[in-house]
C-alpha positions, -999 to +999 in steps of 0.1 A: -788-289-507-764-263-523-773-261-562-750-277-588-731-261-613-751-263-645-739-286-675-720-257-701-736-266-727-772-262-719-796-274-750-771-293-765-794-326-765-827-330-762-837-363-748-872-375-736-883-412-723-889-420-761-855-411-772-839-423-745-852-460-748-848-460-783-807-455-780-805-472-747-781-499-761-757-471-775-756-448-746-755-475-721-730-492-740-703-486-710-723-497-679-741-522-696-775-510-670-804-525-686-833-503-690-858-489-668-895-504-676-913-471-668-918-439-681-907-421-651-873-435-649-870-434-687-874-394-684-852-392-654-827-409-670-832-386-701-825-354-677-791-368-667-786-381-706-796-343-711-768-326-687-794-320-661-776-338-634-791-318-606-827-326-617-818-363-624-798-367-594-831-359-574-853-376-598-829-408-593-837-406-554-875-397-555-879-432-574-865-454-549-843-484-550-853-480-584-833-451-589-807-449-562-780-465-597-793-432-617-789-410-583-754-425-584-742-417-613-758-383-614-739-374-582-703-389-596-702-375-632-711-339-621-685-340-590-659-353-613-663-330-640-684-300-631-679-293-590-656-263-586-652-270-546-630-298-540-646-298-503-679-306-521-668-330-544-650-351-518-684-350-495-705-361-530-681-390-536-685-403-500-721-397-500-726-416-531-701-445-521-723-451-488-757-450-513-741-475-534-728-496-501-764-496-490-779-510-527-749-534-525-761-548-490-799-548-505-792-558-541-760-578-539-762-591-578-767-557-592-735-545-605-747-508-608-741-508-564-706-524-567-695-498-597-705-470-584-691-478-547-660-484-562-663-456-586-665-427-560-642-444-537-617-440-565-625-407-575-622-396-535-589-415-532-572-394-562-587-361-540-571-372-508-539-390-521-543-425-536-509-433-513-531-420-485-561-435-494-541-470-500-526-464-462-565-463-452-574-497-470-597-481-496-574-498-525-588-537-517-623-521-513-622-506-549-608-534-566-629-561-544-659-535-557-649-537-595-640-575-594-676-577-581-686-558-608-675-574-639-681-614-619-717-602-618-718-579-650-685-591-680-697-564-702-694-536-682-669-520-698-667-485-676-655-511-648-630-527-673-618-489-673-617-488-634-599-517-629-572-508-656-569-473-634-563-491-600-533-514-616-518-483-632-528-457-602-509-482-576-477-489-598-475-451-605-477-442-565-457-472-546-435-490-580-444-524-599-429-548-572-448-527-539-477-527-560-475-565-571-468-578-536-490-552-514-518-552-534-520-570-566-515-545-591-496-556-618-486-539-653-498-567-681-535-570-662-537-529-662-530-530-700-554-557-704-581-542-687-582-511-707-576-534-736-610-551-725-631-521-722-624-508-756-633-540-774-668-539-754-672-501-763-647-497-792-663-458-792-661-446-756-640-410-749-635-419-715-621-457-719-598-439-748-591-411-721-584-433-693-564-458-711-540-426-725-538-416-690-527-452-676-499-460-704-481-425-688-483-435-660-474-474-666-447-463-688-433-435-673-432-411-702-464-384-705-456-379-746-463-413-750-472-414-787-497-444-782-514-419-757-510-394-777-536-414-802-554-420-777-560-391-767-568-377-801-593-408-809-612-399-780-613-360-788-626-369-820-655-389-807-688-372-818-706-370-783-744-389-780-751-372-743-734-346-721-713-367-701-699-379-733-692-346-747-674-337-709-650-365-717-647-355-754-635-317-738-610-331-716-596-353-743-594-317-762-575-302-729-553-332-726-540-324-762-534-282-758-517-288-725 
């Protein structure tokens, strides 16, 4: 396995198992995951809390079906924001969908598998074209995935987020009546998803980042001044773990460019 870009901001937090299920509820706050009842998951969740996402990537698997949700989201969050090689982070994005197919066939009530299928199935759809990937059938999978996802889970509000992206990805690529009739994407459910996901986790960068990047593309106009908030909301988000402070740096990009 190649090594993995390290987090920039090594030694920036400092979790450990104790730390880690003490603020649980707040950094969890997104994917609602309830928390691990040993020690060894508790610290291999602290090394991905940490920025370690190598470490707790391979932690995640070593544990077993107990891990494979941690493994997951190790694998997404560092090819989404860290991977350089868009090769690689297409190839981590499918790997990590089929992980999270597998869990979903063994553990079909645990919302983790459906997220995180649909998750890295969206995340590879933007890489290849999400006109290309909608031509291939991925769209219905990802929002069958995320439907799943908040059915089994209502307060996950990270696939509130998701959801709210496929409405406003699909109108963006193929136009609001395309989008309504092909496949269900419609403006008002968009809105109301990322609507959703900020009264569940009122302090969350990316739900704030994602929500600024949907009303451009729903409205059609990229200095959207209610983006424009949002985007500055989320920059000025004080980060509790690395991925948090990732999404607090691209909110700071958004606002230079």
């Amino acid at each position: 396995m190649l090594s993995w870009m390290p987090f920039p901001f090594t030694g920036a937090f400092a979790f450990d198992a104790g730390s880690v299920a003490r603020n649980w509820k707040r950094l969890h706050a997104g994917d609602a995951e309830p928390i691990p009842g040993d020690d060894a998951a508790l610290r291999a969740w602290a090394r991905f809390h940490n920025g370690a996402f190598q470490e707790a990537f391979e932690s995640g698997l070593n544990l077993g079906p107990v891990g494979v949700t941690l493994a997951n989201k190790a694998c997404c969050v560092y090819a989404n924001y860290l991977e350089p090689s868009e090769k690689n982070r297409l190839a981590l994005f499918l790997e990590a969908a089929e992980r999270a197919r597998n869990q979903a066939a063994m553990e079909p009530l645990n919302p983790a598998a459906w997220y995180w299928q649909a998750y890295a199935l969206g995340r590879y759809s933007q890489g290849i074209s999400v006109a290309k990937a909608l031509a291939e059938g991925l769209g219905q999978r990802i929002r069958a995935a995320l439907e799943m996802t908040i059915e089994l889970q209502p307060l996950h509000a990270d696939a509130h987020v998701a959801l709210g992206a496929f409405h406003a990805e699909v109108i963006d690529k193929v136009g609001p009546l395309i989008g309504r009739m092909t496949y269900g994407a419609r403006k008002d459910v968009g809105l109301a998803m990322y609507r959703k996901a900020l009264a569940l986790n009122p302090n969350s960068a990316m739900a704030k980042l994602e929500y600024a990047r949907g009303l451009i593309m729903l409205e059609g106009n990229p200095d959207n001044p209610a983006a424009t908030r949002l985007y500055q909301q989320a920059a000025s988000i004080e980060p509790m773990d690395a991925k948090e402070m990732l999404d607090r740096d691209l909110a700071l990009a958004e606002l230079k460019d």
